[in-house]
N, C-alpha and C positions, 0 to 999 in steps of 0.2 A: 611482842618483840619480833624482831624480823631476824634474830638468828643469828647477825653480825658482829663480831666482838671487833674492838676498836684495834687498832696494827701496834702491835708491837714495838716499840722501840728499834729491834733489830729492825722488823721490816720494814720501818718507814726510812732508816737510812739504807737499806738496800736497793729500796723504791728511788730515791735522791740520786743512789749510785747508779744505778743505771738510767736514769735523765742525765746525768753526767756524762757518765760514757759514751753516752751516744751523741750529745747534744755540741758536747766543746768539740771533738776532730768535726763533724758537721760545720761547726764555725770556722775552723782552722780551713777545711776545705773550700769555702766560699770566701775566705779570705786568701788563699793562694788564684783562686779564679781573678779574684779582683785585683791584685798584685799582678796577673799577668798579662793584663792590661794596663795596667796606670804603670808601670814597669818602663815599657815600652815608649810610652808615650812621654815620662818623664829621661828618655835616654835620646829622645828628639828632639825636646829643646834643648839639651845640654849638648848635640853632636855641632862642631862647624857649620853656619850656612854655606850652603853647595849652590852653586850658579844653576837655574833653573834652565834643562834642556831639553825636557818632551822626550816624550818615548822615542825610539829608535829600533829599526829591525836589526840593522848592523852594524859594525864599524866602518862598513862601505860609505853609507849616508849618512854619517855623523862625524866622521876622522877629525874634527877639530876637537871633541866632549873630552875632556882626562878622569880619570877613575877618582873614585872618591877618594882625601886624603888617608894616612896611618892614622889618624886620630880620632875619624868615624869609624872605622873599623874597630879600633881598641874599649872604647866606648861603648860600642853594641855586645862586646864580647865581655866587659866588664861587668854586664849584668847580670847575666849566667854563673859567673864565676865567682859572683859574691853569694847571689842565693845558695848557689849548692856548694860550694864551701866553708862558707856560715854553716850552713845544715848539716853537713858531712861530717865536719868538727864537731857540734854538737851529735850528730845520731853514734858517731863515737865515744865520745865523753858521758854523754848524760843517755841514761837509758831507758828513763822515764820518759824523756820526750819523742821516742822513738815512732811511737804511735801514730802522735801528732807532724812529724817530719814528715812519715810519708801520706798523711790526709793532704798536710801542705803540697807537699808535691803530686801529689795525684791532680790538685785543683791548679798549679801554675804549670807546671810542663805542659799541657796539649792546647790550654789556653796562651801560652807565650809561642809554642810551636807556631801558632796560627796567625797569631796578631804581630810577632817578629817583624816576618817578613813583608807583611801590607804594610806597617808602618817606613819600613826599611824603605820601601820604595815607592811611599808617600814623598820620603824623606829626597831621595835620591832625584825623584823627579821625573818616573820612569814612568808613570801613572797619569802624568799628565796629559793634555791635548798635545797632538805633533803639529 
């Protein structure tokens, strides 16, 4: 015999419980990554198309360009303010999900931080050739 006695009942859901633990905020986190890209991208097809004007240094060589309407602005901001409000209202309410709130937000905020603003000014037209 090599010694080993077979796990216990307790142990083998403890064994289970901690693949758990680790395993689902791990997905919740790779899933706020990926949300903070498709995010973004899904708030660019949905903003007004903006007349395409090529980068510009200043308003000196551009004086005819107008700022983007209230309604791409509202739009990019609506995104933010549904994820962490959704979450904020839940990390209040429910305190089991607490856990997983902030894995989710560890993986979208520095991923939406980044990919925001590039798409922003994919969007805007600011990225383009002058």
């Amino acid at each position: 015999m090599s010694g080993e006695w077979p796990l216990s009942i307790d142990a083998k859901r403890r064994r289970w419980a901690y693949v758990v633990d680790t395993a689902i905020p791990g997905l919740v986190f790779l899933t706020g990554c990926v949300l903070g890209v498709c995010l973004p991208l899904l708030a660019s097809t949905i903003t007004p198309q903006l007349p395409v004007t090529g980068a510009g240094a200043s308003a000196h060589y551009n004086s005819s360009i107008s700022n983007p309407p209230l309604v791409f602005w509202l739009i990019w901001a609506l995104v933010p303010i549904i994820v962490y409000g959704v979450g904020g209202l839940m990390f209040a309410r429910v305190k089991t999900c607490r856990w997983f709130l902030g894995a989710f937000w560890a993986g979208f905020t520095p991923v939406f931080i980044v990919t925001a603003p590039i798409v922003m000014l994919i969007d805007v037209g600011a990225l383009g050739s002058s």
